[in-house]
Residue, then its C-alpha position, 0 to 999 in steps of 0.5 A: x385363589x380366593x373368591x373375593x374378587x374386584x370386579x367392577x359392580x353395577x349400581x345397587x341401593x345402599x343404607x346410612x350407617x352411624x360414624x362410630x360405634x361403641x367400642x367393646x370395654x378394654x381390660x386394663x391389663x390387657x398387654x397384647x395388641x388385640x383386634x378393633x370391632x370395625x363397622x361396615x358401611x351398608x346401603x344407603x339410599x341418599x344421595x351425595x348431597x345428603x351424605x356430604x351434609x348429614x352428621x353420624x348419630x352421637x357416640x355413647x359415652x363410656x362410664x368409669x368403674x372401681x379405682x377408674x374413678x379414682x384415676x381419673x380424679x387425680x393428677x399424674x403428680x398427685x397420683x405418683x405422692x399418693x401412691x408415695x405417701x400411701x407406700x410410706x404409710x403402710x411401710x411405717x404401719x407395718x413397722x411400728x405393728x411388727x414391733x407391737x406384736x412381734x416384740x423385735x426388730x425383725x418382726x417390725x421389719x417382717x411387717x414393714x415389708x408385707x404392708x409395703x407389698x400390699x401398698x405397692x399392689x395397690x399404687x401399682x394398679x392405681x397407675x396402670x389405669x391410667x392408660x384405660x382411663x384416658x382411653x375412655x376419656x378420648x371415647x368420652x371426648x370424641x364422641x362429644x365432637x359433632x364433627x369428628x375431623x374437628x378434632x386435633x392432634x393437641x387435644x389427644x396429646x393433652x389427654x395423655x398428659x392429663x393421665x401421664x399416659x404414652x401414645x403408644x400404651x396399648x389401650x390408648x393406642x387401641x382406641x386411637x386405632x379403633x377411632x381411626x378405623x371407624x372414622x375410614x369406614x365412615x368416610x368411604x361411600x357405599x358400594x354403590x356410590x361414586x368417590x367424591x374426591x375428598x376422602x383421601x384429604x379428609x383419611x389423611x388429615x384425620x390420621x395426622x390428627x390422631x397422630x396414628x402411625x402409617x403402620x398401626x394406620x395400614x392395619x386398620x385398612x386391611x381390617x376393614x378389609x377384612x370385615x368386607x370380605x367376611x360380610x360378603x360371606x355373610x350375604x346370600x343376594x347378588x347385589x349385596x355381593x356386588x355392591x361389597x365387591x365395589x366398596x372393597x375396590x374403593x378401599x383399595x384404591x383410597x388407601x394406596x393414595x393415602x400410603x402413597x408409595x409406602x402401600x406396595x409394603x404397608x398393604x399387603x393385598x395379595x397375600x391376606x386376600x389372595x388377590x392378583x396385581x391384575x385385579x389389584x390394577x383394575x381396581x385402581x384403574x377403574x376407581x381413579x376413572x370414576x373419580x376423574x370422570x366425576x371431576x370433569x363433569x364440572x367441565x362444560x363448553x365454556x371451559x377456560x385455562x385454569x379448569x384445564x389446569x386443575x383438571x390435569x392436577x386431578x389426574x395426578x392425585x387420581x394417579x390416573x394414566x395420560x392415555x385414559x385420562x385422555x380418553x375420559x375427557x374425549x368422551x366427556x367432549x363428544x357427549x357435550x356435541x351429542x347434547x347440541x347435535x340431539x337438541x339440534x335434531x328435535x328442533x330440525x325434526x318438530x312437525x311445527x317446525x319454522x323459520x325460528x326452529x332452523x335458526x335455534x338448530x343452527x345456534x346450537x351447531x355454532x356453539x358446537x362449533x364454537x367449543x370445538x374451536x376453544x378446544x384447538x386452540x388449547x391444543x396450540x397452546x404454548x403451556x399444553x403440557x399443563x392442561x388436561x390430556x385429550x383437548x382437540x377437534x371433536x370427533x363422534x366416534x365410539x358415541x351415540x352418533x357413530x354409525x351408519x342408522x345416524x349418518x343421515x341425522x348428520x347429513x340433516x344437519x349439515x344440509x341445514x347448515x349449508x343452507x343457513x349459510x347460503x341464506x344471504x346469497x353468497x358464502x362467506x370465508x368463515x362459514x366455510x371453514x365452518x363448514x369444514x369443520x363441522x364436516x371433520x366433527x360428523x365424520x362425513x366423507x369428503x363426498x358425502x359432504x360434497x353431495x349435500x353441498x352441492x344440492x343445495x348450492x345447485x339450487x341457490x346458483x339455479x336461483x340466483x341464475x333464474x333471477x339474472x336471466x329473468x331481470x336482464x342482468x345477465x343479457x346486458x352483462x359485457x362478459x357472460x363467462x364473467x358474470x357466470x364465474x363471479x357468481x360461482x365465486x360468490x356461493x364457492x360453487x365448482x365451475x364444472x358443476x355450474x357447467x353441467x347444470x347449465x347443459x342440464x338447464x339447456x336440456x330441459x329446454x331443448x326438451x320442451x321446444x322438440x315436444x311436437x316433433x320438431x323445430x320451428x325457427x322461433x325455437x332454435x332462436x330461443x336455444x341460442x340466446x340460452x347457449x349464448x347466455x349460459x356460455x355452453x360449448x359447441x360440442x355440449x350442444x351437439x351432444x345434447x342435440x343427439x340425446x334427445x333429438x336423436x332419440x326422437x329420431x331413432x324411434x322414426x327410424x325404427x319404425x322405419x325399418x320394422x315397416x319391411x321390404x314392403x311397407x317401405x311406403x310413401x308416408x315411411x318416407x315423408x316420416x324419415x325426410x320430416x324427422x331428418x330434418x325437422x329435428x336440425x341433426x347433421x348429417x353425421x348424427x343423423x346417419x350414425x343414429x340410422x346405423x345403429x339400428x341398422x346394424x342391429x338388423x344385420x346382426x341378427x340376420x348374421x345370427x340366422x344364417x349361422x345358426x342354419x343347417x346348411x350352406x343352402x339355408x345360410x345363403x338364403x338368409x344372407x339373401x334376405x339381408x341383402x334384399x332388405x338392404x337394397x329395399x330398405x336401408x337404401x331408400x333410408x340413406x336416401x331419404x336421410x341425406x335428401x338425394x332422388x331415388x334415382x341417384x345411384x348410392x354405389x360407393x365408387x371406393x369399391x372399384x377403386x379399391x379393385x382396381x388397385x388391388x386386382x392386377x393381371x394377375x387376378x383378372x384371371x380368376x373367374x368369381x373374381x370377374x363375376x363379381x363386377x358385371x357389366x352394365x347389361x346385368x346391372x341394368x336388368x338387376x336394377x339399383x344396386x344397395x347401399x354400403x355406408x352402413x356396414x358391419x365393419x366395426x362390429x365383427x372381427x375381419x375373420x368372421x365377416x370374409x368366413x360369412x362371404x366365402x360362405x356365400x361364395x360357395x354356394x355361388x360356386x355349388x349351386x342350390x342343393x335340392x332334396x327330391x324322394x328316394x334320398x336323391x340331391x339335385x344341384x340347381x347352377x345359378x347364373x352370375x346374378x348371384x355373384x352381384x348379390x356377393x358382391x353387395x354382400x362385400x359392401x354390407x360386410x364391411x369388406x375392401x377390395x384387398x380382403x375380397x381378392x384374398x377370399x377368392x384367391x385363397x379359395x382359387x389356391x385351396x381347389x387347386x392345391x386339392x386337386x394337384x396333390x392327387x395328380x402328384x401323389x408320388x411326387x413325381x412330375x411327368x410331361x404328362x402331369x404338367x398338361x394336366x395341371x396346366x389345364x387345372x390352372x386355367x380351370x380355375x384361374x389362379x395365376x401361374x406363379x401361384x400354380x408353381x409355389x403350389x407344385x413346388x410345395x408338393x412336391x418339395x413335401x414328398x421329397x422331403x419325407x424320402x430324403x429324411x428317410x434316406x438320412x436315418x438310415x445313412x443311404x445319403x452322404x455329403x455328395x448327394x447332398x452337394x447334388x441336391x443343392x445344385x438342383x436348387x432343393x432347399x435342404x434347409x426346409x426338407x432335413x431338419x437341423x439334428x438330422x443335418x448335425x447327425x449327417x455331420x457327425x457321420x460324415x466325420x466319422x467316416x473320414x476317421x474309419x476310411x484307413x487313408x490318414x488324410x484330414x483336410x482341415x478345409x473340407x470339414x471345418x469350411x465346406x461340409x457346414x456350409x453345405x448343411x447350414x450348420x454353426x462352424x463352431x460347433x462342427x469343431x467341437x463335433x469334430x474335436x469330440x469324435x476324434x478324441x474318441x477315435x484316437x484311442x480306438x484306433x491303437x486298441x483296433x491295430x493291436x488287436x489286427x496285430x495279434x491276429x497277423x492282419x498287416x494291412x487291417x494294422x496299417x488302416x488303423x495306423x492312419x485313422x490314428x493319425x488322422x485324428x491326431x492331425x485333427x486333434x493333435x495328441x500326447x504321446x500314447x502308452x501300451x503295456x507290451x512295448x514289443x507291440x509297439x515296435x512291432x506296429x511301427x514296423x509293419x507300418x514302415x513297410x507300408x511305404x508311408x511319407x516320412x511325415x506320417x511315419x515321424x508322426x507315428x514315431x512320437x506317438x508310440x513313445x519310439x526314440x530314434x535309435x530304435x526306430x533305425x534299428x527297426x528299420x535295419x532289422x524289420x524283417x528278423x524281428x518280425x519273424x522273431x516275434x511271431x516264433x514267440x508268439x507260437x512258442x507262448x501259445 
């Protein structure tokens, strides 16, 4: 391919070249077409006002030579009676000199003909000079025009009629085309120049003047073309390259707007310069964009209909597709709103920016506005199909602005909007369409522009609301939420927001008022005149009041509680009482603030007591954090709600809750009566703590009963000492400890049900450790029964509880000895009958497929006990029901087996027949019809007839009832007359067969 390609060039310098240049001199009996010497534009430094005005330097004249002269200087008529007379002439010479010399006719005639020739040749050649001779005149007249489109298609026709000549001779045709070429290589700009648009109209009014063909036309374009790309090889610098690339694009792109439809056939592009159709496309797209863009920079933000109109007829004469030219002009748009938004910035952005400076930014976004507004109503137009492509919002995307380093220029900008806006106190309908708009054109998001919004309107309503505070407006007005909601109105301020920033202002009162730790009367009036007039709910105000006074409070009680067990003092408690209620907290609030710090404290000695080595080390830990409840956090509470020390804070729930849930029953467990001592050791103990704080929500009901049986156990085990020599010493506490696990409890969060359930879980546990080893055979002695009935008192667990647990034993051991007995078949349907009456749960001891496998066994033995008996009742009804299995399934059971049974059984009773077994034979004759009464059966077929009599024989001999005997008939295939022959002849034809069988063998 070659390597003349059609990218697009940058800029590059350019030089002006004259219009036309001599043409070489033409031989007047030149025949052929020949090629045009056509001139290159070079670079040019002027600009497009300079070239649209400057004039190419004059044309030199061509002079006229020999019989030229001659030519020119006689009219087509005169020329043709010359050359007539001159023929005559030298016909009559040639006559009357043939006749001198050669004294006879034919001599006269000789030179007749020989002067004729000679006249001839030289009329011949007068006349053929014509054509180069009004060529030369056409140079000569042409190069006399100042302007060459001046000239007219009249004036070459009356050349060639002065001279007699054809358009279409050669060398008239030649200097028409040479005068052609060099007119469209002075037309097109150098490479480095835009199109300005009127080449195409001035190329082809041009040609229709010359009255040049499209054909002979389109030649003169590819040899320009050529010339470009022959200079290109002949430049050796990038730009020169360049610049030659661009000038070749833009003689591609006017010439097929001059040929129109006709250059797909008349320019033959690909084939003389092997270019593609992409390149081809790419130099149209892009010079028709140029031109386009060129047109629309006329365009500016007062743009009216008839530009619109204009500009969408220049998109057709640039061939120029909807989708580009609607690009085009969006870009042209958004850089007409980048003007405004930049001038807009330097004057928001000046060090010396005023009152004046913010108006002029403001302006410059109303005009922005303005043409933003022009463009969407265009768009609504009824003729829009008329206008140029791509009128619409605005939109900055793909520009100068798109971005996240100018999002906050944009934000600047709308801020200063807003508040030119706002400037008059309220805001009015349009300015907020306005704002709406200007939102779309920066791309703001719908909160980013909500946040500057309401910045600057929270200042404005805060203002505005500081005034009518101040003036009394609002104190006199009937209804404050009226006044409040009219004044939301007015500025288009969210309610919701205004409500916050009344809390907030309600705040920073409350803040100022609580600054020497407390509340005087005078401040809490101040505070409800505020909330009155700011219509501030109740439950703002309780919340506000909980954030900051409770902070103030959290810090006494913190204080409070790092004091310790003996720091608790008479100032701590003054502190706590001040702070409780000097602060105006409920009760509620001020208790849950306590709680919380509280619970902190718990928490972590939770932490230690599970992170300690040993049970020993975790009930000290657990000890402390009793302690410090009873010390501390009671004397807390107390102080909070204001009670005397010597009111007992014993939640009275915790007995109710024991009452309801410890009966009769669990009275008899020893920890559990520990835990509620009487009032002797209650006296000696001294107050007991409190349990409204508690960790009840903050740890899992799992791991709070885990921490109190741990404290249970040492309660039970005592304190476990180390003593030299690797000896362990059990210090035995006394039931003190039981009272400290019952405050445990309360801390834990733990009601009266969970408590009971931990000791009779514990209770349950030590029994069932030491009845399994009185039981370990699973057999229950008189003597094994006073023992765990001793055990049962030893611990306390209630008898039924004692029983479920013996039961459960020993149902284990007997369940393992069962199932053993099961698989290896020692247990059949009557032992089980018998375990059912003694009242064992089969259910739970055999699992379900060893239940079915009994079934399956079962079954099979009534196929193989050689009475032919099937009770249908027996096995369909009672043995599924004592082995709790699906009835349903015990019939396909049943119905498989038999099936299986039934063939075996004839196959058996030969095989016994064969070896003289008569009562083996009559066995499987009745397990055969056994499971045929199951599972009724087609006749059977057997090879050796004669067996089959000889079984139907021995089997009559068995004294069977006549229903089994019939039965058996049909199923060994015997008809009527055989069975009573055989029973006539049964003795012989058994002796018969047995001699035959001898005889065989």
């Amino acid at each position: 391919m070659n390597t003349f390609t059609l990218t697009p060039p940058s800029s590059s310098s350019h030089t002006h070249r004259p219009f036309l240049l001599p043409s070489p001199l033409l031989n007047p009996t030149l025949t052929q077409r020949r090629r045009f010497r056509v001139p290159y534009p070079r670079c040019s430094s002027s600009s497009d006002e300079d070239r649209a005005v400057s004039l190419p330097p004059p044309r030199a004249p061509k002079e006229l030579k020999g019989i030229e002269i001659l030519v020119d200087k006689l009219s087509p008529p005169a020329r043709l009676a010359t050359s007539a007379v001159v023929l005559a002439g030298a016909v009559a010479a040639g006559y009357g000199l043939g006749s001198r010399f050669g004294g006879s006719r034919n001599a006269a005639i000789g030179g007749a003909v020989a002067l004729g020739v000679a006249s001839g040749a030289a009329a011949y050649a007068l006349n053929a000079a014509a054509p180069q001779v009004a060529a030369v005149n056409l140079h000569n007249y042409v190069a006399g025009f100042d302007d060459p489109a001046k000239l007219k298609k009249e004036d070459i026709e009356s050349i060639a009629n002065k001279y007699g000549v054809n358009k279409q001779d050669d060398a008239f045709k030649a200097e028409i085309s040479d005068i052609y070429a060099e007119f469209v290589s002075s037309v097109l700009p150098p490479g480095g120049e835009e199109l300005r648009g009127d080449e195409v109209d001035k190329i082809t009014n041009f040609k229709n003047s010359l009255g040049i063909d499209d054909p002979d036309a389109a030649a003169m374009h590819m040899e320009i073309g050529r010339r470009f790309f022959r200079q290109r090889l002949e430049v050796g610098d990038r730009e020169a390259d360049i610049e030659q690339r661009r000038a070749f694009q833009k003689l591609i792109y006017v010439s097929n707007l001059v040929f129109g439809e006709a250059s797909s056939f008349l320019l033959p592009w690909k084939r003389v310069f092997k270019v593609t159709d992409s390149q081809v496309e790419v130099a149209i797209r892009d010079n028709a964009q140029r031109l386009y863009a060129s047109k629309l920079k006329s365009v500016g933000r007062d743009i009216d209909e008839g530009q619109l109109v204009r500009l969408r007829e220049a998109q057709h004469f640039c061939r120029l597709s909807d989708e580009l030219a609607e690009n085009l002009f969006k870009e042209h748009a958004r850089k007409l709103a980048e003007q405004n938004i930049s001038a807009a910035l330097v004057m928001l952005k000046s060090r010396t920016r005023a009152v004046p400076g913010v108006n002029q930014a403001v302006e410059e976004l109303d005009s922005l506005l303005a043409f933003n507004n022009s463009l969407i109503s265009f768009k609504n137009h009824p003729d829009v199909d008329r206008f140029a492509h791509g009128i619409g919002p605005i939109s900055l995307g793909g520009g100068e602005y798109d971005g996240d380093r100018k999002i906050e220029d944009l934000k600047l900008l709308y801020r200063a909007y807003v508040s030119d806006s706002l400037s008059g106190g309220r805001m009015e309908d349009h300015k907020l369409a306005a704002l709406n708009q200007l939102r779309n054109i920066f791309g703001l998001g719908k909160r980013e522009a909500e946040v500057v919004s309401l910045d600057v309107t929270s200042k404005i309503y805060r203002k505005r609301l500081g005034q009518a505070v101040s003036g009394g407006e609002l104190e006199l007005a009937d209804s404050k939420a009226k006044f409040l909601q009219n004044l939301c109105d007015e500025l288009h301020f969210d309610p919701q927001k205004a409500s916050e920033l009344h809390e907030e202002i309600y705040r920073q009162k409350l803040q100022q008022c609580v600054a020497d730790g407390e509340l005087s009367e005078e401040d809490v009036a101040a505070l409800l005149r505020l909330r009155v007039m700011l219509c501030i709910p109740q439950q703002t105000v309780e919340a506000v009041h909980s954030d900051i006074c409770g902070s103030l409070f959290e810090k006494v009680v913190r204080e409070a509680i790092a004091s310790g067990v003996d720091g608790y003092d008479a100032d701590i408690k003054e502190s706590v009482r001040k702070s409780a209620h000097g602060l105006r907290l409920t009760r509620k609030t001020a208790m849950s603030i306590a709680s919380k710090a509280v619970r902190k404290i718990y928490i972590n000695y939770i932490k230690r007591a599970r992170a300690a080595g040993s049970r020993t080390e975790s009930a000290k830990e657990l000890k402390k954090m009793i302690a410090f409840n009873t010390l501390v956090v009671t004397e807390l509470v107390e102080d909070i709600k204001g009670e005397s020390t010597d009111v007992s804070t014993e939640d009275p729930v915790k007995e109710e809750d024991f009452a309801q849930t410890a009966d009769e029953d669990w009275d008899s467990i020893q920890t559990l009566k520990k835990i509620r001592p009487d009032k002797e050791l209650v006296a000696k103990l001294g107050k007991t703590g409190q349990t409204e704080i508690n960790l009840k929500d903050d740890l899992p009901e799992r791991d709070r009963t885990d921490l109190y049986k741990t404290y249970l156990l040492f309660c039970l085990t005592g304190e476990v000492k180390r003593v030299p020599f690797g000896a362990q010493i059990t210090t035995k506490k006394d039931d003190s400890e039981y009272v400290l696990l019952n405050q445990l409890g309360g801390i834990l969060g733990l009601s009266g049900k969970e408590i009971v359930e931990v000791h009779r879980s514990l209770a349950e546990q030590a029994f069932r450790q030491q009845a399994e080893v009185i039981l370990a055979d699973g057999q229950l002695t008189k003597a094994r029964v006073e023992q765990l009935n001793n055990l049962q008192k030893q611990v306390g667990l209630p008898q039924e509880y004692a029983q479920k647990i013996i039961k459960s034993i020993t149902t284990t051991k007997m369940a393992a000895a069962i199932e053993t007995a099961v698989t290896q078949g020692r247990l059949n349907i009557k032992q089980i009958r018998e375990l059912k009456e003694s009242n064992v749960d089969l259910d739970s001891i055999i699992s379900g497929s060893l239940r079915e496998m009994l079934f399956k066994k079962t079954v099979d033995n009534i196929f193989s006990s050689g009475t032919g008996e099937f009770d249908e009742e027996e096995v369909y009804e009672k043995i599924p029901a004592d082995l709790n299995i699906n009835k349903e399934k015990a019939r396909s059971v049943v119905s498989e087996l038999a099936k299986s049974k039934l063939s075996n059984a004839l196959i058996q009773a030969v095989a016994l027949l064969r070896v003289r077994n008569h009562q083996g034979v009559v066995s499987s004759l009745n397990d055969l019809l056994a499971c045929d009464k199951a599972v009724p059966s087609q006749q059977l077929s057997w090879e050796v007839s004669e067996e089959l009599a000889d079984l139907y024989t021995i089997y009559l001999k068995s004294d069977p009832t006549l229903e089994k005997l019939s039965r058996l008939q049909y199923l060994l295939g015997i008809n009527d007359s055989t069975a009573s022959a055989l029973r006539e002849r049964g003795d012989r034809l058994l002796n018969n067969t047995a001699e035959e069988e001898e005889f065989v063998f």
